[in-house]
C-alpha positions in Angstrom: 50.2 -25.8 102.3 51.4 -27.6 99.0 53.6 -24.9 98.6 55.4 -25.1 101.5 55.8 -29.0 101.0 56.8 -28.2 97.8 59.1 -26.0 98.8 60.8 -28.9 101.6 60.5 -31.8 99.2 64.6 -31.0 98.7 65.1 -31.5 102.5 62.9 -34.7 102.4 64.9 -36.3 99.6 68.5 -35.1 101.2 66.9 -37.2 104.5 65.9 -40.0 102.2 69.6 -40.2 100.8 70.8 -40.6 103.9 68.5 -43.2 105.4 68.9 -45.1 102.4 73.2 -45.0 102.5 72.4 -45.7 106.6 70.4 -49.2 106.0 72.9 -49.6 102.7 76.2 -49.7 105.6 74.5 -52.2 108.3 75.5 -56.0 108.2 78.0 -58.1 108.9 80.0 -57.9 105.6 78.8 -54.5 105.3 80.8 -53.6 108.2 84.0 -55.5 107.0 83.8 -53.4 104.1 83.5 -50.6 106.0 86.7 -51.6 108.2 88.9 -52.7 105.6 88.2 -49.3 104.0 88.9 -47.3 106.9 92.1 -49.4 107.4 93.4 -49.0 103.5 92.7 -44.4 104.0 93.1 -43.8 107.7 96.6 -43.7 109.3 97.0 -43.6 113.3 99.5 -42.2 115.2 101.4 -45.5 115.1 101.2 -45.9 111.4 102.9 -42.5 111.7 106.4 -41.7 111.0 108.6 -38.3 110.9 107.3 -35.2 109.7 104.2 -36.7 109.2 104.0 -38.0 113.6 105.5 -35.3 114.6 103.1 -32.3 112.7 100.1 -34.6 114.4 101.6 -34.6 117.9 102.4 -30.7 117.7 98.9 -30.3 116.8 97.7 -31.9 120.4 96.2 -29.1 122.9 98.3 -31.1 125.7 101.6 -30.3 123.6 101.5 -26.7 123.1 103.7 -25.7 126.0 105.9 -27.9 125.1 105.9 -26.7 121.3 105.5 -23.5 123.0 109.6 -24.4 124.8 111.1 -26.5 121.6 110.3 -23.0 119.8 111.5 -20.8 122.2 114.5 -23.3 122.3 115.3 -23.0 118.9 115.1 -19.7 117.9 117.5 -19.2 120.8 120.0 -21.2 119.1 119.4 -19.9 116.1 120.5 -16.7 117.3 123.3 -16.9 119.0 124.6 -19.4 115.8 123.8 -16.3 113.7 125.2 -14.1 116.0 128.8 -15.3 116.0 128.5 -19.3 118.2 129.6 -21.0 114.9 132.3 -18.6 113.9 136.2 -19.8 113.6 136.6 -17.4 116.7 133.9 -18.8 119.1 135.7 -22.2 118.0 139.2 -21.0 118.8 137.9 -19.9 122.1 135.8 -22.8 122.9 137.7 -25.2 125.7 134.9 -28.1 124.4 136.0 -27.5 120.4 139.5 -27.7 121.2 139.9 -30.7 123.2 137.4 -33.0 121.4 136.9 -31.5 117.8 139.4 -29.6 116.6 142.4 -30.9 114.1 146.1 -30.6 116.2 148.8 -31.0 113.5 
């Protein structure tokens, strides 16, 4: 018997830890602290800018098909660039290059 409460003591001081930080965090100022830290390490989605928004909103279950679509999208593009869409050719073909980006001497 003294064994096996010697043996939880660990467990019984890890629960004590904690009940002691738990009554440590309650109060009024205590929870102002607690705010203003939380305000000063944690960023929300409109603190959020770029990379940084845009990595957290791909991350959403909700977005995935369209993530799913802006990856299909791209890689599509990416291929037919590759595969000749940028080329001085596809440019000398191109109606749309010639009429609004193209230098006429």
């Amino acid at each position: 018997s003294l064994r096996l409460q010697y043996e939880d003591m660990h467990k019984m001081r890890a629960v004590m830890e904690a009940l002691k930080k738990n009554q440590e965090l309650r109060g009024v100022e205590n929870l102002k602290k607690r705010m203003a830290e939380r305000a000063a390490t944690h960023t929300t989605w409109r603190q959020m800018k770029g990379m940084q928004l845009f990595m957290h909103e791909i991350n959403h279950p909700g977005n995935k098909p369209f993530v799913i679509g802006l990856g299909v999208s791209c890689s599509m593009f990416l291929y037919a660039y590759a595969k000749g869409l940028g080329s001085d050719k596809a440019k000398a073909e191109s109606t749309y290059w010639q009429r609004f980006h193209a230098k006429h001497d």
